[in-house]
C-alpha positions in Angstrom: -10.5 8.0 47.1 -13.7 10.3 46.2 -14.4 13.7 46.4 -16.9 14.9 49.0 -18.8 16.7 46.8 -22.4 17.2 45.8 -23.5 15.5 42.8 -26.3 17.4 40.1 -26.3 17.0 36.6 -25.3 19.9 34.6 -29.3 21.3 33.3 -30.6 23.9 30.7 -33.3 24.6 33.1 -30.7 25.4 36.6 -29.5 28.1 33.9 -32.7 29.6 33.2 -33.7 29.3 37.3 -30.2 31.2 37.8 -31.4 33.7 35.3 -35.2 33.8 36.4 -34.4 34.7 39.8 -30.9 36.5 40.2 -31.5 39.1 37.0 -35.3 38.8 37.0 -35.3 42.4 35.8 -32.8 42.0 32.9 -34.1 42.4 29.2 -35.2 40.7 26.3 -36.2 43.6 23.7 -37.4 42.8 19.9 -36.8 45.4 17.5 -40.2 45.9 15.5 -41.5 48.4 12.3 -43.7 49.6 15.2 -40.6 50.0 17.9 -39.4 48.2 20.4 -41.0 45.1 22.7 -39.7 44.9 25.9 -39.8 41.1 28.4 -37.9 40.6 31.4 -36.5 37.7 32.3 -38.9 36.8 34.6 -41.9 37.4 32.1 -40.1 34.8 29.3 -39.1 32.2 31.8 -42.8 32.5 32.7 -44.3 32.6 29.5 -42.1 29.7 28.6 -43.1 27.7 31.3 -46.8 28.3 29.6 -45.2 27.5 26.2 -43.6 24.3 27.9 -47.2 22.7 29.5 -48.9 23.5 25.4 -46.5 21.6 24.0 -47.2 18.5 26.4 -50.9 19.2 25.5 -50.2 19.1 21.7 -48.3 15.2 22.8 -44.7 16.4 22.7 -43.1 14.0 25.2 -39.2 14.0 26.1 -36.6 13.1 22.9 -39.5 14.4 20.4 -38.0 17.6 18.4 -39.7 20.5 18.2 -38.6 23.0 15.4 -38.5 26.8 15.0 -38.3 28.6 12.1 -38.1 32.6 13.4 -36.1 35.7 13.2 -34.0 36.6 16.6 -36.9 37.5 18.7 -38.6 37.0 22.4 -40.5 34.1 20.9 -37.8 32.5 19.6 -36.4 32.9 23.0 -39.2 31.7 24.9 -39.2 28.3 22.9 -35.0 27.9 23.6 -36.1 27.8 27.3 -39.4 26.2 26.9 -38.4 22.7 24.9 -34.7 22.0 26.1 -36.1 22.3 29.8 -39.3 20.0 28.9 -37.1 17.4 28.1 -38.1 17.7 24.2 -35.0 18.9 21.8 -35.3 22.6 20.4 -34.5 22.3 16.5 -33.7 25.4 14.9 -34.1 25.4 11.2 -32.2 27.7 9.1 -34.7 30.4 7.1 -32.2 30.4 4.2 -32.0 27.1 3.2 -32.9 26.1 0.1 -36.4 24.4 -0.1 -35.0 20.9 -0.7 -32.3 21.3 2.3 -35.1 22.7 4.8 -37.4 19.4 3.6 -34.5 17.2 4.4 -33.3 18.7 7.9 -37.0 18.7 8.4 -37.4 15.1 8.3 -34.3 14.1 9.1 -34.7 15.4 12.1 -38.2 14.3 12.0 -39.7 17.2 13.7 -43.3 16.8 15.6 -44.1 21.0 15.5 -43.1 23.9 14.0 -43.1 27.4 15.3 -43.1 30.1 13.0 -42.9 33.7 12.1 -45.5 35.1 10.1 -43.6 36.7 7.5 -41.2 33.5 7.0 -44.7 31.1 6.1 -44.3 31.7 2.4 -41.2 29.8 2.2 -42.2 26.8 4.8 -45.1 26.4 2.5 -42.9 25.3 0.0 -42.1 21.9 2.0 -45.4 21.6 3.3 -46.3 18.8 1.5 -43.1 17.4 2.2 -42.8 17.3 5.5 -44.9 14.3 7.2 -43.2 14.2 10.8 -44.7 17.7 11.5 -48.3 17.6 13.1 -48.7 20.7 14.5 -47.5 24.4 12.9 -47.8 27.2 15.7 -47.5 30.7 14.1 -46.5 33.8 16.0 -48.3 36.0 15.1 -51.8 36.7 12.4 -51.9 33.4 9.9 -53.6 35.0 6.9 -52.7 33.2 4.1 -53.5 29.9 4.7 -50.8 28.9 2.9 -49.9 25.9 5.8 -53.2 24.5 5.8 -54.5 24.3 9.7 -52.2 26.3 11.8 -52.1 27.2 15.9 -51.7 31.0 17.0 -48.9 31.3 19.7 -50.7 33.8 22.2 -54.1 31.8 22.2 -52.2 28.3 22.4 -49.6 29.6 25.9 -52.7 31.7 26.7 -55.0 28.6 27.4 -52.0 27.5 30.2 -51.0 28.6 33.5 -46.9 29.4 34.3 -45.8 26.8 36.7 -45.0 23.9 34.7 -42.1 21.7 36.6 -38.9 20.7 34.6 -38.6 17.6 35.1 -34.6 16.0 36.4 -33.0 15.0 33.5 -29.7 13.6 32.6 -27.1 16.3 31.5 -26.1 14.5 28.4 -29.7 13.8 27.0 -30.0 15.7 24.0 -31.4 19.8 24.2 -30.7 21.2 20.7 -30.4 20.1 17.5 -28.6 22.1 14.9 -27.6 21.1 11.2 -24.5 22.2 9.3 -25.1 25.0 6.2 -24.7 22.1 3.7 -22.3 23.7 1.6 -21.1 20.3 -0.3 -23.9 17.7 0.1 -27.0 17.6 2.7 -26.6 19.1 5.9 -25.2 17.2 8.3 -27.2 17.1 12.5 -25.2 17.8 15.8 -27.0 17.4 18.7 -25.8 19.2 22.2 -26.4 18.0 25.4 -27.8 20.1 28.4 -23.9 19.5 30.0 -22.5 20.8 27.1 -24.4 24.0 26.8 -24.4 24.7 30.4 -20.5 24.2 29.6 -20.3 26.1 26.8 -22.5 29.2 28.2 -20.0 29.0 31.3 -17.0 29.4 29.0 -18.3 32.1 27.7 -18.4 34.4 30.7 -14.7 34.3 30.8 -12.5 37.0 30.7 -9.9 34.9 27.9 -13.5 34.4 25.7 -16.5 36.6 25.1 -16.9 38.1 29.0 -20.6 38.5 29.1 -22.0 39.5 32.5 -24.4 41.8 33.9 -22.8 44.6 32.6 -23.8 43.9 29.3 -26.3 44.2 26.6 -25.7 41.9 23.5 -27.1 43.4 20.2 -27.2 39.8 18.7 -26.8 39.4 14.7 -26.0 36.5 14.2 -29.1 34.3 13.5 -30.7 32.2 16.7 -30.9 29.8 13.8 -26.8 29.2 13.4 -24.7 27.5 16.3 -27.7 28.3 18.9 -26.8 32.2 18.3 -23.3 31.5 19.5 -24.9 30.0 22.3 -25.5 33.4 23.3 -28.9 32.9 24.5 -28.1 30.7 26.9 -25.0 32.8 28.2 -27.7 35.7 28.7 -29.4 33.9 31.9 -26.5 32.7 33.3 -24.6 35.6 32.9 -27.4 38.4 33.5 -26.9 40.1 30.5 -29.8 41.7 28.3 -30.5 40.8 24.5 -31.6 43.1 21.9 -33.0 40.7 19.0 -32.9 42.9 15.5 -35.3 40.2 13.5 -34.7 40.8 10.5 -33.6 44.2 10.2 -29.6 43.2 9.7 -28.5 45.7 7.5 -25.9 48.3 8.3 -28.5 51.2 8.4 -30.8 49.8 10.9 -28.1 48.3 13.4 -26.3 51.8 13.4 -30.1 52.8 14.5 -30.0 50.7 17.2 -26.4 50.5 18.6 -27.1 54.8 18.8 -31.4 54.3 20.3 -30.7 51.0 22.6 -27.1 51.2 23.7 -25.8 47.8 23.6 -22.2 47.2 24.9 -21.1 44.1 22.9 -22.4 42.5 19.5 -22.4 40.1 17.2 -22.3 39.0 13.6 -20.5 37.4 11.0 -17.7 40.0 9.0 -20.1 41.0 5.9 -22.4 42.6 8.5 -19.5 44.6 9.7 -18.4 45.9 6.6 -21.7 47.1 5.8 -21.7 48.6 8.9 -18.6 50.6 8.4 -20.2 51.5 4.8 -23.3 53.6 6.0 -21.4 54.6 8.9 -19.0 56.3 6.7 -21.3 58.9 5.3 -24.0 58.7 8.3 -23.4 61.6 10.7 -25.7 60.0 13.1 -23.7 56.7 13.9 -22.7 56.7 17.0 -20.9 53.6 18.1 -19.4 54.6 21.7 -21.8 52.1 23.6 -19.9 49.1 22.4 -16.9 47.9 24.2 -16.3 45.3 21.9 -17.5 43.3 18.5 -17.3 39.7 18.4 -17.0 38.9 14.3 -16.7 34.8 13.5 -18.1 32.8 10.1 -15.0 33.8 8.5 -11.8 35.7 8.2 -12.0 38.9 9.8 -9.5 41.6 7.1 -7.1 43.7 9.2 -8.3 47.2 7.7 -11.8 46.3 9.1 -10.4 45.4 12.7 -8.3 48.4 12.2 -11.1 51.1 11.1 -13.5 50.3 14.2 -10.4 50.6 16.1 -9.3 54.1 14.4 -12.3 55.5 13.9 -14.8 54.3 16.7 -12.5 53.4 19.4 -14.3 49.9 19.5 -12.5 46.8 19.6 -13.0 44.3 16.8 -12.5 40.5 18.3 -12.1 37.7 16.2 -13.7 34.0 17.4 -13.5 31.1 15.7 -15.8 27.9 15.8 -18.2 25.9 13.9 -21.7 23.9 14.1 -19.2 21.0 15.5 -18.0 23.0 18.3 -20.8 24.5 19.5 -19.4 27.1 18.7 -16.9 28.9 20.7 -13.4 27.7 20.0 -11.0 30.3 20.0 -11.0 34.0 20.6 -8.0 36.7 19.4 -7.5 38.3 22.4 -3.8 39.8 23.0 -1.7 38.6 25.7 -1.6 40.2 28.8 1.0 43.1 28.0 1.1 43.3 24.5 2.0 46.5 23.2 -1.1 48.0 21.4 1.0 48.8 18.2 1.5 45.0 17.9 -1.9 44.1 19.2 -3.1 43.9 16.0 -1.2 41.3 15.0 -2.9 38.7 17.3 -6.4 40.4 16.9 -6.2 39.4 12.8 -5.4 35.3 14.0 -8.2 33.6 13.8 -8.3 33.2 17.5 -6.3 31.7 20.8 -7.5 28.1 21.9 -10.2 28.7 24.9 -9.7 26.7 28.3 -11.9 23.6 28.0 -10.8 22.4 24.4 -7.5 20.9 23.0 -6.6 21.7 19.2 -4.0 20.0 17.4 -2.7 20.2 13.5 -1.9 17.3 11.5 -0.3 16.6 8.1 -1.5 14.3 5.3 -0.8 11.6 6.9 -2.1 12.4 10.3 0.9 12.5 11.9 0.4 15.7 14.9 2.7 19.0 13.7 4.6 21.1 15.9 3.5 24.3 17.4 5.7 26.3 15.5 3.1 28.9 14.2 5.1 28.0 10.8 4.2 24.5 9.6 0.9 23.9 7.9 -1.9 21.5 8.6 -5.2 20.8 8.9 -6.7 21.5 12.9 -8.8 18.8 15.0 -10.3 19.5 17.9 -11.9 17.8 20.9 -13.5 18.6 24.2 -17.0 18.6 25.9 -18.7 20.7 24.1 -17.4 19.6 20.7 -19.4 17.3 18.8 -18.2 12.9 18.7 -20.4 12.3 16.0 -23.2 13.5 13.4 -26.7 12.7 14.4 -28.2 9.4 12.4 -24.9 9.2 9.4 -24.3 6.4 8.8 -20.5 6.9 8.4 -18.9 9.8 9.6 -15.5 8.5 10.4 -13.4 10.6 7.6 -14.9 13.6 9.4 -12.9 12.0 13.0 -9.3 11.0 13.7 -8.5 9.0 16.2 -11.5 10.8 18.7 -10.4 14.5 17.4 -12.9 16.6 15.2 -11.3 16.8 11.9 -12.3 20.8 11.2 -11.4 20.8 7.4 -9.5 24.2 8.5 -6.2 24.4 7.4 -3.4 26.9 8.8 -0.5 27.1 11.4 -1.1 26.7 15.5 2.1 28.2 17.4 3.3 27.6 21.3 0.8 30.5 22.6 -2.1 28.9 21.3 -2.8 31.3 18.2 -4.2 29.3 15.3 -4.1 31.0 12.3 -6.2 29.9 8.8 -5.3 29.6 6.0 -8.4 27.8 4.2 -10.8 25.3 4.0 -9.3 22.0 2.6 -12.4 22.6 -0.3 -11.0 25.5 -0.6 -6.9 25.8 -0.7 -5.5 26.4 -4.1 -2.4 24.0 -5.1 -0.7 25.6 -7.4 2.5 23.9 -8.8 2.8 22.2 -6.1 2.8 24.6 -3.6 -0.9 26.4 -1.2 -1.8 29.8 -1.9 -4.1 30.7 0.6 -7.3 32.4 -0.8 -8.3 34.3 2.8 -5.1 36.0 3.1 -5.6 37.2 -0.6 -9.1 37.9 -0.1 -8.3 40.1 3.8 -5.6 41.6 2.2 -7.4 42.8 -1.1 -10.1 44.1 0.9 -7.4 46.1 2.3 -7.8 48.3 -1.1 -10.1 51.4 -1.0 -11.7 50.5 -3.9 -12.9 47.3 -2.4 -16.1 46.3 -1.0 -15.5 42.6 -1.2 -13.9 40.0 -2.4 -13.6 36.1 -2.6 -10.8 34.4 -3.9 -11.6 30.5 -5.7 -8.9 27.9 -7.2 -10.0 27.5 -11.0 -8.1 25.3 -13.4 -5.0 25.7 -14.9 -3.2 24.0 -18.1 0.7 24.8 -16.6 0.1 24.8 -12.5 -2.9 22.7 -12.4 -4.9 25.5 -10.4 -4.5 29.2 -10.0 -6.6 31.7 -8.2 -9.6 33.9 -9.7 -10.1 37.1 -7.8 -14.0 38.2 -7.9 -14.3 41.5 -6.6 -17.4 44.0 -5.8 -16.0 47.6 -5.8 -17.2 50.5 -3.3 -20.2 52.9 -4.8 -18.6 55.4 -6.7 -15.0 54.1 -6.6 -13.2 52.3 -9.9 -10.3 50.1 -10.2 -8.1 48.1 -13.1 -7.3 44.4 -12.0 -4.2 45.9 -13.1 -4.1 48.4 -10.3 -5.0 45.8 -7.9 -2.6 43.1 -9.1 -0.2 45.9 -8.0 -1.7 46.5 -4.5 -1.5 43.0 -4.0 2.3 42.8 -5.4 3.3 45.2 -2.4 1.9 42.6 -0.2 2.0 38.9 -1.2 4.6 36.2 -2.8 4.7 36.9 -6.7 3.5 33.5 -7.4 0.5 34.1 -5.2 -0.6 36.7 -7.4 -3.5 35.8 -9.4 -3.6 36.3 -13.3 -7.7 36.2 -13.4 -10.3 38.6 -12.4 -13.9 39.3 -12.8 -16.0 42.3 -10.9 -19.3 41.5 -9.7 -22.3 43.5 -8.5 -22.7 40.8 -5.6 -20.7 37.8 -4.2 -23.0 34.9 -3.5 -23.2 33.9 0.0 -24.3 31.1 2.2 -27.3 30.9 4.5 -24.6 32.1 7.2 -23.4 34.8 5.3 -20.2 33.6 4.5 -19.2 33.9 0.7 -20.1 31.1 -1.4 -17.3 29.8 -3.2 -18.8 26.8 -4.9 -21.6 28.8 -6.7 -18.4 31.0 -8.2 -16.4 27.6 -9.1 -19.8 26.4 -11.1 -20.3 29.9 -12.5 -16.8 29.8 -14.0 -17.0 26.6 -15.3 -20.2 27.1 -16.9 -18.3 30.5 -18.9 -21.0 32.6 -16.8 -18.5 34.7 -15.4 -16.6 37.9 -17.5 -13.2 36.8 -16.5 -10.3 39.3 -17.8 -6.8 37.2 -17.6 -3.4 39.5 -17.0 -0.2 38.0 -19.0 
């Protein structure tokens, strides 16, 4: 027997018609040195429309990929409606790759045209001569340098059109976006989402159990457009009515404080390092003012309790924790409390790494493969699956370590127990085996940021004659603030196992991080194997 119901394919463009015509009025505001650039709804569905019919002039045709390279801004967001709805595939290249990686994703991808920001064309110009796919470069903006060669402006390119450009009926699992992996051990690696799996994923997100965006909100969105589609945030904002505030690329603690006081947004997010500078000029700013917010979503990487615990304590604002990658597009898991959990214990769920969402299964396995019980005790590595997790990587030509028996191996390793709460432990690249036995470098690292001293600090598995590896501690301390490794060994001996303890340290000014802002633990393993490091080792 059948249902009786309507067929439609699940569409990018039904969620920008949704958001078009029910919250024509809602907001799309660009932070600039000048101030702030206001678009409705309405105006960028419009403009994209224009966006949409230059494209076609310029001979992009359905499946051709069309890159941008752009801060978070109302361009950027006309050209996530404009080329997903076209039929074409939005391409979003990370600003921060190195110039070799951004050649390759380039052309892997083989991308027909470029959009860019003016102030990001010194370090396309790198590639230029690298990248043959690309036949068109359309800059946002004033093109003085010449530094591309022959370039198209953005306003006299839409200008030349008309709004009114038809999306054409596609089918909901043609490919929309294309996004690549950070790289952080060999090249990046493509996954390409569907239109059913965004329009999916964006629907998920409205949930109360997830992110809850609605109407009610404005999202003060940090995390780059460029990594996981923005969280797919973008995309939530027309079907769920709620205004953007795009920051460019004015990301550091002093001007977000600026703007979570001038522009009032009611949720944000960003990976944790932008929250922890945050808290820093908040500390000594008498002007921050945080009492819009109802919530921060942090994800990219462990989220320390203190951190969770000062927004709470101090700014009343509630510090979620999400969990996700490229693979998953990227909404996964969200530490929300249960339903009557008593706010002293709340805490403990909100430091998890997250409870599974509805509309994704996630399962641990051991070395062998073989599926662990929930127990919320027994370590293993998670795999995922569901529709808006990824089956494959785009053109690899094997891919099957990274996919076990039609599960998403994640390369996360921790504990799942009977409520859904995963908690992580490490990457597998990551995990330090020490005698036989894991030492988990986050929990060191969220719990020695715990200090007062602490700014930061990353935790990496060096080698060891007796235990094979043992953990170096890097640290960057607060301004002003000074602190022994003995001192800390003995914060940390109040907190952890007494083999976890490590016997290295070295303080650094900075810890490298990835073009995602996560800490960069294979630049510290080469830096302490090349003797680059000032390592002082406890007995």
């Amino acid at each position: 027997m059948q249902s009786t119901m309507q067929e439609a394919p699940l569409l990018i463009s039904d969620i920008v018609r949704h958001g078009e015509w029910i919250y024509a009025d809602k907001k799309i505001l660009t932070v600039t040195p000048e101030g702030v650039n206001e678009a409705t709804f309405h105006q960028v569905s419009k403009r994209a429309e224009q966006l949409a019919a230059a494209l076609a002039n310029l001979g992009v045709k359905a499946g051709d990929r069309v890159g941008t390279f752009m801060w978070n801004n109302q361009t950027h967001m006309e050209a996530y409606v404009a080329v997903p709805c076209m039929g074409a595939v939005l391409h979003t290249l990370n600003i921060r790759l190195f110039p070799e990686q951004l050649a390759y994703v380039i052309n892997h991808g083989a991308d027909k045209v470029i959009i860019i920001d003016p102030t990001l064309i010194p370090l396309l110009a790198k590639v230029r001569d690298q990248i043959p796919t690309v036949e068109h470069i359309i800059v946002n903006g004033p093109d003085e340098s010449g530094a591309l060669g022959a370039t198209l402006d953005y306003e006299t390119l839409i200008g030349a059109e008309r709004p009114g450009y038809l999306w054409p009926v596609l089918d909901e699992r043609s490919a929309a976006i294309m996004c690549y992996t950070s790289g952080t051990t060999g090249n990046p690696k493509g996954v390409v989402y569907s239109h059913r799996s965004t329009w999916l994923h964006s629907m998920a997100s409205t949930t109360a159990n997830s992110i809850a965006l609605s109407e009610r909100d404005r999202c003060l969105l940090i995390v780059p457009m460029f990594h996981v589609n923005g969280w797919g945030t973008p995309y939530t904002s027309f079907f769920a009515g709620t205004e953007l505030i795009m920051p460019q690329m004015f990301l550091q603690g002093e001007p977000i404080i600026k703007m979570i006081r001038e522009l009032r947004p009611t949720i944000s997010l960003g990976v944790p390092t932008v929250w922890n500078d945050v808290l820093r000029v908040a500390e000594n700013n008498p002007e921050a003012d945080l009492t819009s917010l109802r919530a921060i979503l942090a994800g990219g990487s462990a989220v320390p309790r203190h951190m969770i615990e000062a927004f709470r304590d101090r700014y009343h604002v509630d510090l979620i924790q999400g969990w996700g990658m490229t693979e998953t597009s990227p909404l996964a898991a969200v530490s929300i409390p249960p339903a009557g959990t008593d706010e002293a214990l709340a805490i403990d769920y909100r430091v998890k790494a997250g409870r599974v969402v509805a509309g994704v299964e996630v399962r641990i396995t051991d070395d062998d493969g073989a599926v662990i019980a929930r127990d919320g005790k027994t370590v293993g590595e998670f795999e995922i699956r569901g529709p808006w997790i990824t089956g494959s990587y785009y053109d690899v030509e094997d891919d099957a370590g990274k996919f076990h028996d039609g599960w998403l191996r994640t390369g996360d390793i921790g504990t799942l127990d009977a409520e859904g709460f995963m908690v992580i432990s490490d990457r597998t690249k990551d995990v330090i085996k020490s005698g036989g036995e894991w030492i988990s470098s986050v929990e060191l690292e969220v719990t020695m940021m715990a200090h007062p001293a602490v700014f930061e600090a990353a935790v990496v598995a060096v080698p060891d004659e007796k235990w094979q590896e043992r953990p170096l501690c890097c640290v960057v301390l607060r301004p002003d603030a000074s602190a022994t490794p003995e001192a800390l060994r003995t914060f940390l001996s109040e907190r952890v196992a007494k083999w976890w303890l490590p016997e290295r340290w070295t303080f650094l000014e900075t810890i490298p991080k990835t073009s995602v802002g996560k800490f960069d633990k294979k630049v510290l393993r080469a830096q302490y194997a090349a003797d680059e490091l000032n390592v002082i080792t406890l007995a």
